[in-house]
C-alpha positions in Angstrom: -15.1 -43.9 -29.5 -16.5 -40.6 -30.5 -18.2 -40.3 -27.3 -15.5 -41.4 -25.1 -13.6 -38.5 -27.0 -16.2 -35.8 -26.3 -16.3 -37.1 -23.0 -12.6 -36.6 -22.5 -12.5 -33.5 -24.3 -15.3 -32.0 -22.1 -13.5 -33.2 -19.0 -10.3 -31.6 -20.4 -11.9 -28.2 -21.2 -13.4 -28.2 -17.3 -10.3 -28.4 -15.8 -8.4 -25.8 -18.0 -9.1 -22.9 -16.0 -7.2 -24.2 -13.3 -4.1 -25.4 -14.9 -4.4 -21.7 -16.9 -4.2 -19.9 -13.4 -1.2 -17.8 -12.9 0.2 -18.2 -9.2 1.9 -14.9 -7.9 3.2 -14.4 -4.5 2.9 -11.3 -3.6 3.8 -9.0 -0.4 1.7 -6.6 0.8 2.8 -3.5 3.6 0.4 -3.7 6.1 -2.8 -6.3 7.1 -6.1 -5.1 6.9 -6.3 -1.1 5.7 -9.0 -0.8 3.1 -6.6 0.0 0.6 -4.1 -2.8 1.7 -7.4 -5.5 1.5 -8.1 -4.6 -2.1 -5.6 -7.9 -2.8 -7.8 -10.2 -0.4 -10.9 -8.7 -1.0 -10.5 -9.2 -4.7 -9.4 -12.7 -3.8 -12.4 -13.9 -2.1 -14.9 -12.1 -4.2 -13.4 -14.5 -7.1 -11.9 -11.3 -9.5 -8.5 -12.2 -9.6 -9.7 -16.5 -10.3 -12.5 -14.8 -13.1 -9.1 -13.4 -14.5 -6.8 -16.7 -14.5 -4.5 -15.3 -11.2 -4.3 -16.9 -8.1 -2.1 -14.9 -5.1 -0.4 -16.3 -2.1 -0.3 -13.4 0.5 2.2 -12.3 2.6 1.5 -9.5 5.1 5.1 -7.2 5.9 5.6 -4.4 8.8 5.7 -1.7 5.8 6.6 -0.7 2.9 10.5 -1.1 3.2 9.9 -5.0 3.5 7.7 -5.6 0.6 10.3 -3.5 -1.3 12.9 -5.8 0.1 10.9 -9.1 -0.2 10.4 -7.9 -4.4 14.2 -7.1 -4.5 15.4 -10.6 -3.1 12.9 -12.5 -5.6 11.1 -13.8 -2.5 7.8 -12.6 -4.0 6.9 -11.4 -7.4 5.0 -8.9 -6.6 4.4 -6.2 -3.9 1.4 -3.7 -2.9 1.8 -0.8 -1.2 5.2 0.3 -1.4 6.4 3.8 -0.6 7.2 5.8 -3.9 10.0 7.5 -3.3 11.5 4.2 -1.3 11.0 2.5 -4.8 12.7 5.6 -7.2 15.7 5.3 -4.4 16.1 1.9 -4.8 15.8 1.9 -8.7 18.3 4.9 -8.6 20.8 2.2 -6.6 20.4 -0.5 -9.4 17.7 -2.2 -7.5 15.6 -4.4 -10.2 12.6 -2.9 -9.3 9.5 -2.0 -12.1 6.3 -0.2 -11.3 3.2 -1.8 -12.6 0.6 0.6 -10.8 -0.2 3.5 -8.6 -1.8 1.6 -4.7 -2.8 5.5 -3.0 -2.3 9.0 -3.7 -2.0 11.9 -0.8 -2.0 11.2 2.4 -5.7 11.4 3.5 -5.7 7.6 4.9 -2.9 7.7 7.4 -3.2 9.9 10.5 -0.8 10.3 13.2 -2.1 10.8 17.4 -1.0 11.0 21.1 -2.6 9.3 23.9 -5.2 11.6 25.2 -3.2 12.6 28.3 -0.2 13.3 26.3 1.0 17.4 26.4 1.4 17.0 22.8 -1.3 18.8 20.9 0.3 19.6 17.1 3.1 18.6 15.4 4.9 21.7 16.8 4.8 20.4 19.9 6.9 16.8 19.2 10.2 19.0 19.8 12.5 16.2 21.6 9.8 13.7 20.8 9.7 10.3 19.8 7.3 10.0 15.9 6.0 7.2 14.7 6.6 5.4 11.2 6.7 1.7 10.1 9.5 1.0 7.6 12.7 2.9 6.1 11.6 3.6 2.6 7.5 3.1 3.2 5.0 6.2 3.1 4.9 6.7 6.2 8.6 7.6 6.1 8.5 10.1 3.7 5.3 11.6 5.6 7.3 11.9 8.1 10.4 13.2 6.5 8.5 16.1 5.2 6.4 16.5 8.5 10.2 17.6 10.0 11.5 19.5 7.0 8.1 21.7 6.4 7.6 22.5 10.0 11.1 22.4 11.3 10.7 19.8 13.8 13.1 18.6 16.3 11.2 15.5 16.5 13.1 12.2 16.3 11.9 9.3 13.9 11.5 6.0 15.0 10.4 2.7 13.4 7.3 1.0 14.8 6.3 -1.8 12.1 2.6 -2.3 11.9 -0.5 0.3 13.8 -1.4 -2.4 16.5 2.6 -2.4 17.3 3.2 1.0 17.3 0.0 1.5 19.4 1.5 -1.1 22.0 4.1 1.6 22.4 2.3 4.6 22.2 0.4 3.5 25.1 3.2 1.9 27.3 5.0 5.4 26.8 8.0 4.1 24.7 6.7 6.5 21.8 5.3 10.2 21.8 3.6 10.0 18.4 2.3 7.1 17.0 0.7 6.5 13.5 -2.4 5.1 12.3 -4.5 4.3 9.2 -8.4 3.5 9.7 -10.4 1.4 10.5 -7.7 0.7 12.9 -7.8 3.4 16.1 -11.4 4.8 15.3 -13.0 2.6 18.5 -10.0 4.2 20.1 -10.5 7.5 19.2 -14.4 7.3 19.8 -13.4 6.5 23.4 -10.9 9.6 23.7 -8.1 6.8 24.4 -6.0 8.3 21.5 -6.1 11.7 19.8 -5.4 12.6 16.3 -2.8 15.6 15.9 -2.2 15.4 12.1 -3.0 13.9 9.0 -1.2 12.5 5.9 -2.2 15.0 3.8 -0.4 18.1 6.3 2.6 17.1 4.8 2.3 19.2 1.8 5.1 17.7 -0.4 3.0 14.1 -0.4 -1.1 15.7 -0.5 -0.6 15.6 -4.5 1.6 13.4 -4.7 1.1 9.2 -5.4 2.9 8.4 -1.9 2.5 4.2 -2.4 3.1 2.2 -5.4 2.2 -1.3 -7.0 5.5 -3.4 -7.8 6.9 -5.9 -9.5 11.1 -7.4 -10.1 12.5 -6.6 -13.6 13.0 -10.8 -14.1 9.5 -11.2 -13.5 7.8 -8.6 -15.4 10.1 -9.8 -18.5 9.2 -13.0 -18.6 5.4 -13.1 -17.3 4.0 -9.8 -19.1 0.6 -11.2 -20.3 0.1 -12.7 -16.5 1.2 -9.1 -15.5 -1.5 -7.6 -17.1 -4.1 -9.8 -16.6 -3.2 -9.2 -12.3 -4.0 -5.4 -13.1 -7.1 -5.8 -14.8 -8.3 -8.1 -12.3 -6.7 -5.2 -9.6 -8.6 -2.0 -11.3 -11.7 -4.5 -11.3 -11.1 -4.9 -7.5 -11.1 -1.4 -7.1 -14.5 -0.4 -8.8 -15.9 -3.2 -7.0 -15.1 -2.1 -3.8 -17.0 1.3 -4.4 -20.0 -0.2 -5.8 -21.0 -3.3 -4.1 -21.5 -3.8 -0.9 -20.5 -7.2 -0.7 -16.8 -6.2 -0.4 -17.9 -5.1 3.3 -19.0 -8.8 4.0 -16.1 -10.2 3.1 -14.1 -7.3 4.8 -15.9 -9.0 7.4 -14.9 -12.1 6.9 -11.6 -11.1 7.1 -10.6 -8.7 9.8 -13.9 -9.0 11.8 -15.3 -5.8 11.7 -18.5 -4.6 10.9 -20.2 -2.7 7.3 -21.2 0.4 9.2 -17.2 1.5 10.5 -15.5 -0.2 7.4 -18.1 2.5 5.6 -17.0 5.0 7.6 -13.8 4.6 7.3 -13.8 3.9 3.4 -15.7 7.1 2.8 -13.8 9.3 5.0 -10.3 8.6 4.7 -10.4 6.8 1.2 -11.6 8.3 -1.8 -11.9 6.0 -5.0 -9.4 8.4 -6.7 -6.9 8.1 -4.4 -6.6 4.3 -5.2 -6.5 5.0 -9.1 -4.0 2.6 -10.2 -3.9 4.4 -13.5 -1.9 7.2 -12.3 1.6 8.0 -10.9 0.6 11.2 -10.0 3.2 14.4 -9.4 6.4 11.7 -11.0 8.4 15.2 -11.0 7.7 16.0 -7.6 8.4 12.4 -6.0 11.6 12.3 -8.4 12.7 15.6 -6.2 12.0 15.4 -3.3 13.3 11.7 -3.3 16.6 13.5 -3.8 15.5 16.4 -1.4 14.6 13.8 1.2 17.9 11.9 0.5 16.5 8.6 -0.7 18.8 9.0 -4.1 21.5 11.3 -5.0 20.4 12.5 -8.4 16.9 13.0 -9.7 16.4 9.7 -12.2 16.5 10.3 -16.4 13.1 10.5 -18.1 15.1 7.2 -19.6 15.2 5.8 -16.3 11.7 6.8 -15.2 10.4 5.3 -18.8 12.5 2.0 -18.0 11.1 2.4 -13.7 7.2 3.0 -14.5 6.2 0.3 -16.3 1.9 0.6 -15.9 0.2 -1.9 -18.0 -2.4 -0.5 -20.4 -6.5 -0.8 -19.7 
């Protein structure tokens, strides 16, 4: 009897770790950006299962959607949301919480032209057609300030994802598209597309964290110890994806392309302290220009930015 007992018991204790997993859904803006694949990446290299979380991923058109999907309850978590989308919406009573910082500045997104386009800076997109994916993402507030710090006449449009907007670019429907690598370097190694700004030319948004990690109010109330076991499986991710090359194989694995441009594109366009999840960085500068920007009509409460950024500790 005793042995049948161990037996069970040992049988038991195995299959713990699975029935101890937390299951999040989570939606992230964007497929396949190094910063967007920290989720997968962390998935297949077993950090999030080493912490007891396992994720079913959904891939939106931007920002706006994840923040929308996280609203609804359709997910319970969402990566890469614009910030100043998120302190709008919490401003409007949306039941939105903070858990993490996803990128700060705006060193990873670019926007370009095709090559034959007249269009050779941003002063030149007068009565043109600019590029961003969602109301409420990064890119939109990039863009918002693009206009407001150089006095463009340019008009906004929402494209969704980079291989969309770059189906539009080059049909002529838009005059500025935008971009984040690895996607459009082969592009712009063939001088099919040309770069004529970066993120970080948008003053208000180089110091600023520009994309956030979050979470619903319902969820983070009732599931905090799975909460912060998600974020130190996510800072985890993120070390790991500066120090071990193995992240590029299963990059790989996933979107097909190779060590040497994900490298490239990794340690040009994204430093490691950009994707410190650690730190909402320049809070009072997102709070005003959110308002300057007309995301909200008031700057929110240092109440209301206590109740909003909700960062788990290390």
């Amino acid at each position: 009897m005793r042995t049948l007992f161990g037996a069970l018991t040992a049988v038991l204790c195995a299959m713990w770790p699975a029935f101890a997993d937390d299951m999040f859904r989570i939606a992230i803006g964007q497929r396949g950006l190094w910063d967007t694949s920290a989720i997968e990446l962390g998935q297949r290299g077993g950090i999030f299962k080493k912490h007891g979380i396992t994720l079913d991923i959904l891939y939106t058109q931007g920002g706006g959607e994840t923040q929308q999907a996280v609203i609804s309850g359709s997910v319970e978590l969402g990566m890469s949301a614009g910030a100043m989308g998120v302190f709008g919406a919490f401003a409007k009573g949306a039941p939105l919480r903070i858990i993490g910082a996803e990128m700060t500045g705006g060193a990873d997104l670019y926007w370009y032209v095709r090559s034959d386009s007249p269009v050779r800076t941003l002063q030149d997109t007068d009565g043109k057609t600019i590029a961003y994916s969602t109301n409420g993402a990064s890119t939109h507030a990039i863009v918002t300030a693009f206009i407001k710090q150089y006095g463009l006449k340019a008009k906004p449009v929402a494209t969704g994802s980079p291989p969309a907007t770059l189906t539009q670019v080059m049909s002529g429907q838009i005059d500025v598209g935008w971009g984040g690598p690895p996607f459009g370097l082969d592009l712009i190694d063939r001088g099919k597309i040309r770069i004529i700004a970066s993120g970080n030319d948008a003053a208000a948004v180089k110091n600023q964290t520009v994309r956030v990690l979050i979470t619903n109010a319902a969820t983070l109330q009732s599931r905090p110890a799975a909460i912060e076991r998600f974020m130190k499986a996510y800072r985890e991710t993120i070390d790991w994806m500066y120090t071990d090359s193995a992240a590029f194989r299963y990059y790989a694995e996933f979107m097909g392309i190779g060590e040497a441009t994900m490298r490239r594109a990794r340690d040009r366009f994204y430093p490691k302290a950009a994707l410190d999840p650690d730190a909402i960085v320049g809070v009072d500068a997102i709070n005003a220009d959110a308002v300057g920007f007309k995301y909200m009509a008031a700057p929110l409460t240092r109440e209301q930015l206590a109740e909003l950024i909700r960062i788990p500790p290390r």
